[in-house]
N, C-alpha and C positions, 0 to 999 in steps of 0.2 A: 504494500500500500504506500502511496506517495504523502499519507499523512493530510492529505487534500479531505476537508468534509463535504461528503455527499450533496448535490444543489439539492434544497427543495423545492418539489413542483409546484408547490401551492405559491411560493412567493417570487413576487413578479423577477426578469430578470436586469439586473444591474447595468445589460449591455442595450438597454431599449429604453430611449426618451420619453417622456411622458411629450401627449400631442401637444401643443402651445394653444394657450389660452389666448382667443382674438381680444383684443382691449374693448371692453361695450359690450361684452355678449351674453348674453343672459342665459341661463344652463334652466335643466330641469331635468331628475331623474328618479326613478323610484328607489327610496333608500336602503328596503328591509328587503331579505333574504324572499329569494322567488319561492314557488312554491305556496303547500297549503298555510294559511294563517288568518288569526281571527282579524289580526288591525294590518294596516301598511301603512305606512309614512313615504309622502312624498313631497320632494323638495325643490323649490325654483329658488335661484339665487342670480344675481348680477342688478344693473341699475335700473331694467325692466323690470323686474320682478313685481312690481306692486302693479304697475299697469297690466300686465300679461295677468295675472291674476285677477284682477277685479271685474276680467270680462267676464270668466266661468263662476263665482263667488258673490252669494247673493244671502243674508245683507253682510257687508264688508266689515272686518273686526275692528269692533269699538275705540281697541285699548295696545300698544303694542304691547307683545308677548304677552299676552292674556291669550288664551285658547276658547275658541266661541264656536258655539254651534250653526254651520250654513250649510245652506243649499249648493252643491258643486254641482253646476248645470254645464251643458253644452256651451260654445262661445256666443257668444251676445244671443243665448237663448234660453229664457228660463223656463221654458215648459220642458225641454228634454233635460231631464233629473239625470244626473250619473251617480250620486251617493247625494247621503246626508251625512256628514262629517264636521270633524275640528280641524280649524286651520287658526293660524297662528302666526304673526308678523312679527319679524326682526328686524326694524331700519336701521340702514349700515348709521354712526359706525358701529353700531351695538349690535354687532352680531360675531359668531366665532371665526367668521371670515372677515369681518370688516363689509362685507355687502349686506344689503338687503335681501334678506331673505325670506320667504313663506313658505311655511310648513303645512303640509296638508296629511292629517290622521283618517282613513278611509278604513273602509271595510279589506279584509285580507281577501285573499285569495288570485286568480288571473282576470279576473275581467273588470273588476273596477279600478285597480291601480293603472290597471293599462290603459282606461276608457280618458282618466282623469289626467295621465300622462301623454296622449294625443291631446288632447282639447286645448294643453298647454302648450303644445309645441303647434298647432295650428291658431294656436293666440297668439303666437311668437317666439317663444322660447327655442332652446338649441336642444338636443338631447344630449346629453352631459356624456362622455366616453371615461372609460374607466381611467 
């Protein structure tokens, strides 16, 4: 043995850049582990974020970071429902990134994190790459 420890495959490799973040661009991804689950958390961040947000989010939260209960609709459409969830606003700079961010607490499982992660990325958002 070369005394060399073994790579692991789980973690990422050392010899591969992360993609570059465009300056202005507002991300959104679904945060929690895919698969079956009772809740998902989904996440937009960048200087859009409040705007891309308030098209699908009916009525918009009060308070930042306070978690309020709303209607996550279709874009600028409130009769098509995709969840009734908590969402939650972080204005930069008061957030763990320094951007604005909004949190959205949805139902688990495949089709409503996924429903609520198009409707963002057709509101504007980028979908976030690992």
């Amino acid at each position: 043995m070369s005394g060399r420890k073994p790579s692991n495959p789980r973690s990422p490799s050392r010899d591969v850049a992360p993609a570059p973040r465009v300056r202005g661009d507002t991300i959104a991804a679904v945060s929690t582990a895919s698969g079956q689950g009772a809740l998902a958390v989904i996440r937009t961040s960048g200087p859009r974020a409040e705007e891309i947000c308030r098209r699908i989010v009916t009525p918009w939260p009060s308070a930042p970071r306070l978690a309020i209960r709303c209607r996550i609709h279709a874009v600028d459409d409130t009769s098509l429902l995709l969840d009734d969830g908590l969402v939650t606003v972080f204005p930069a700079p008061h957030s763990f990134n320094g951007e604005t961010i909004v949190e959205f607490s949805t139902h688990g499982g495949g089709f409503v994190p996924a429903a609520v992660l198009a409707a963002l990325i057709e509101a504007g958002a980028r979908a976030a790459r690992p």
